[in-house]
Structures are given as C-alpha cells and as structure tokens.
C-alpha positions in Angstrom: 64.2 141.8 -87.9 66.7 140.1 -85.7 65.5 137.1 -84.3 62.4 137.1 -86.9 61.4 135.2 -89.8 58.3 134.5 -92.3 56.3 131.0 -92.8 54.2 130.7 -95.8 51.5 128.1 -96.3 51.5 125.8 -98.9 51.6 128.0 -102.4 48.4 126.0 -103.5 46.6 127.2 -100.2 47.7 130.7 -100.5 46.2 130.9 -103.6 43.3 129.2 -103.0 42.7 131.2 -100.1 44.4 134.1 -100.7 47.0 134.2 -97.7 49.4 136.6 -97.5 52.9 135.5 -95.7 52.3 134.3 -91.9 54.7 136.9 -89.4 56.0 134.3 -86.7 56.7 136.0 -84.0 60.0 137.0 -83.2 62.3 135.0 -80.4 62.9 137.8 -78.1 59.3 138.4 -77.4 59.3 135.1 -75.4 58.5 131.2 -76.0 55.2 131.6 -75.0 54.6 133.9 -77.6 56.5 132.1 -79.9 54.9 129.3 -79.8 51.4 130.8 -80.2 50.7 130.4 -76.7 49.2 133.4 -74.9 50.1 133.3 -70.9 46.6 133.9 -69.3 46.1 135.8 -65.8 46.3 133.4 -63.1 45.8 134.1 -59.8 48.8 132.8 -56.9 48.1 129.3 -56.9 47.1 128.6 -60.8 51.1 130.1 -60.8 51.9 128.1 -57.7 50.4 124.9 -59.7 52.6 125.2 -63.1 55.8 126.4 -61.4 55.2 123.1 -59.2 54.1 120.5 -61.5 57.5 122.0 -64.1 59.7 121.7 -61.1 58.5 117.8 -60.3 59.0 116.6 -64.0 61.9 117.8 -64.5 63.5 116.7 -60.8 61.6 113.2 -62.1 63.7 113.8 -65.2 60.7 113.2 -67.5 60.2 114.5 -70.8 56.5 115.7 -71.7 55.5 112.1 -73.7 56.8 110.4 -70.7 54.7 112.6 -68.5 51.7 112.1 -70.8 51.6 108.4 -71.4 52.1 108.4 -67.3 48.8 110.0 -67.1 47.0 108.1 -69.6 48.7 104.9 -67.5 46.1 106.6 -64.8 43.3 106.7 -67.0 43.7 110.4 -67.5 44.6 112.4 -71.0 46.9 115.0 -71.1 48.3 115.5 -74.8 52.1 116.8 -74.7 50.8 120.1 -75.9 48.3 120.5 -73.5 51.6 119.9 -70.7 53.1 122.6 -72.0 50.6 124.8 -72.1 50.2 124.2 -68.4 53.3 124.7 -67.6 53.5 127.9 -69.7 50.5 129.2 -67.9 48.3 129.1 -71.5 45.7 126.6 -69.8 43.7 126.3 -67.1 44.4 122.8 -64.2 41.5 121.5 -63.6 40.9 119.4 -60.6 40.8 116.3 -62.5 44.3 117.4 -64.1 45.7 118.1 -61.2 44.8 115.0 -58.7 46.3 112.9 -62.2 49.3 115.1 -62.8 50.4 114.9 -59.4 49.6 110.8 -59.4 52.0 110.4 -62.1 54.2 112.4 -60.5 54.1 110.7 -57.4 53.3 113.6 -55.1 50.9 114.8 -52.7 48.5 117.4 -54.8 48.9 119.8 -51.4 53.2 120.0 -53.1 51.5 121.3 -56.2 49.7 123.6 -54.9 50.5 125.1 -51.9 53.2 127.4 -51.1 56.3 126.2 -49.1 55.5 125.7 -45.6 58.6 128.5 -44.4 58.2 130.5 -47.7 56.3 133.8 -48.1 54.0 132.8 -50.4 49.9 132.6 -50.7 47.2 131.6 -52.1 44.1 132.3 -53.9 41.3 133.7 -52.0 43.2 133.2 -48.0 42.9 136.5 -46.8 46.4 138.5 -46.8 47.5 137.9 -43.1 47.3 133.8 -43.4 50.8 132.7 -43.4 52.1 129.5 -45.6 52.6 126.9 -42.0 48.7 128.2 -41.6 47.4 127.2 -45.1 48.9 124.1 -44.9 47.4 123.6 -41.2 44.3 124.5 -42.9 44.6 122.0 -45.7 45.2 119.3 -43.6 42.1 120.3 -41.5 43.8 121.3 -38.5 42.3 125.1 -38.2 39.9 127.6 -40.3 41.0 130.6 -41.9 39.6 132.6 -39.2 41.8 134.3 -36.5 41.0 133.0 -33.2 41.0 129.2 -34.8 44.8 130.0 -36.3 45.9 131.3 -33.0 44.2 127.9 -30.9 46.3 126.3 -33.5 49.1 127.3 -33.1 49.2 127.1 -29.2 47.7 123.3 -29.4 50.9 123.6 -31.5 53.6 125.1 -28.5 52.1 122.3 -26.4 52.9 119.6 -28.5 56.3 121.1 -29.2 57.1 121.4 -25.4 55.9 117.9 -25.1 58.3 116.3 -28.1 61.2 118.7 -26.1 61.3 117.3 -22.7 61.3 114.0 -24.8 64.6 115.0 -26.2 65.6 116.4 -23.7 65.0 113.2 -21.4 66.9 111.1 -24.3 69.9 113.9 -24.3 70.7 111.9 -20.7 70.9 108.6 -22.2 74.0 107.0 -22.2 74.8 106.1 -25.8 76.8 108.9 -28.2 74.7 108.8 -30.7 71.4 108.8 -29.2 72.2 112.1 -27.2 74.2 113.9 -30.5 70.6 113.0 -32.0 68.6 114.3 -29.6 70.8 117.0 -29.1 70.1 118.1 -32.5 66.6 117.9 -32.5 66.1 119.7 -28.6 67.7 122.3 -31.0 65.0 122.3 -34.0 62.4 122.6 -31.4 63.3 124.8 -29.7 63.4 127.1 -33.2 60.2 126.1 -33.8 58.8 127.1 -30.5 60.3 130.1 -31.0 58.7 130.5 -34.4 55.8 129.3 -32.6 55.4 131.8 -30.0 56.6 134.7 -32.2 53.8 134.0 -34.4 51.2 133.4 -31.8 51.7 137.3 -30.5 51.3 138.2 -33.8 48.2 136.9 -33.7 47.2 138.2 -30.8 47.7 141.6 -31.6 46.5 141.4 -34.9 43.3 140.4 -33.2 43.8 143.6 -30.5 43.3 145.7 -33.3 40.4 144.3 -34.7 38.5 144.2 -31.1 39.7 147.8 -31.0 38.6 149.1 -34.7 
C-alpha cells in the first residue's frame, strides 16, 4: 500500500448512505489518475494542443487562476479545473477554447496547434506523407493537401529563395563590416533552405512517380 491511502466521507453520510471507505488511488499510478481525471484518446493534434497550451503558461509563468481570469478578461470561461483537465488530456478544446486560450496567451492559435515547422510531427487527418513546413503552408493557405499543389509550392518556394539569395549576395559586396557579416550569414541560411527545398521537392516528385506508376 505504498504510496496509498483511504478517505472517508463524513461519518453522518456514511451512515446515512451507507458508504463504505473511498480507495484513492495510489500516487504511482499517475496524477491523472490521482486526481480522478481519466486521460482520453486524443488523436495528434488534441496532444499537440495540451502539450502546447502547458508549454505557453508556464514559459508566460502563469498559474492556472491567472490563466483563467485571463480568459474570462476575454469574455471566455475556463474554470482552473477545467485548465487542468486540458492540459492533462481529460477534456476536449473546443474551438472556442482554443481561439480564447491562445488570446490570453498571446499566441497565434496555428503555435497551439500545429507541429514545429522543422519537427517530425503531424496532424489529425493530413495524410502520412505531408510534412510539418507543408501543414503550416497549408494553414496559412499557401497549398492543398494534395501532391502536385505541395510540390508547385514548394518550387514557387526555390524561386523566391534564389531571389532573397542574389539579394544577399548583392549586399555581401557592400562596403560596410557589418552589412556583409549579415548578409554573409543569411546567403548561408538560404542556401540551407534551398537545399531543404530542393531535397524535398524530389521527394515529391518521386513519390508522385510511383503513384502515376501503381
């Protein structure tokens, strides 16, 4: 019984009511569990969405009252419970939570539930082979989830890229030290990404080979 103990209710109710001692459940089964709260089966982003939203509070140093009055500042209600609970993946976000959750936050709803732009990670319902840079794209309404829009996407992206490079690159000539260190650094990130860029866009392509070929 490490770890365990027994509640009773008021000895007035029990025998009112007839209750036997109440079991609460032992610590190394897990705080959700402890505190009667019963994880439910998310898919990626309902994860994605309390991962993110327990991340911001704490980085904004907020407790869960401060976090609650903040969203009934907004016109929203949120009891402290109910914070927890989404946080411990015991309830549901709806839409409305969400747009006033990440108001009092004071970040973009896409932060909350989206998966990092260079991460690995998905979400609900976009097919397996979309990667994080293309659900964002897709979010902001720069491409569908189809193929052929991801791959115009991302080559309308390698132009743009070459584009903001020969800037830099044009600036790398200038004459003051800090101007070309900063471009220098930045002819340096795009190239990266162009790399990325074109790695990703040959992916694509064969990807869609193999469906014209199946």
């Amino acid at each position: 019984m490490n770890g365990c103990k027994f509640i009773r209710a008021h000895p007035a109710i029990e025998r009112k009511m007839n209750f036997p001692p109440i079991n609460l459940i032992c610590e190394d089964q897990g705080m959700t569990e402890k505190r009667g709260m019963k994880e439910l089966d998310l898919g990626a982003t309902g994860r994605r969405v309390a991962e993110r939203i327990t991340y911001y509070r704490n980085a904004r140093s907020l407790t869960y009252q401060a976090l609650s009055q903040a969203i009934a500042g907004l016109g929203w209600n949120i009891p402290e419970l109910g914070l927890r609970r989404i946080e411990s993946r015991a309830r549901r976000v709806t839409v409305d939570d969400l747009l006033a959750i990440a108001a009092a936050l004071d970040v973009s709803p896409l932060e909350l539930l989206l998966p990092d732009r260079d991460g690995e990670g998905t979400s609900t319902g976009v097919p397996a082979d979309v990667n994080a840079a293309e659900i964002w794209a897709w979010a902001h309404g720069a491409t569908t989830l189809n193929l052929e829009a991801r791959r115009a996407y991302w080559h309308t992206h390698s132009i743009t890229l070459r584009d903001q490079l020969e800037d830099m690159k044009e600036l790398a000539e200038a004459k003051g030290v800090k101007a070309r260190r900063w471009a220098q650094h930045h002819i340096r990130v795009y190239e990266q990404e162009l790399d990325v860029t074109y790695a990703r866009i040959e992916e694509l392509d064969r990807i869609i080979g193999q469906r014209s070929d199946g």
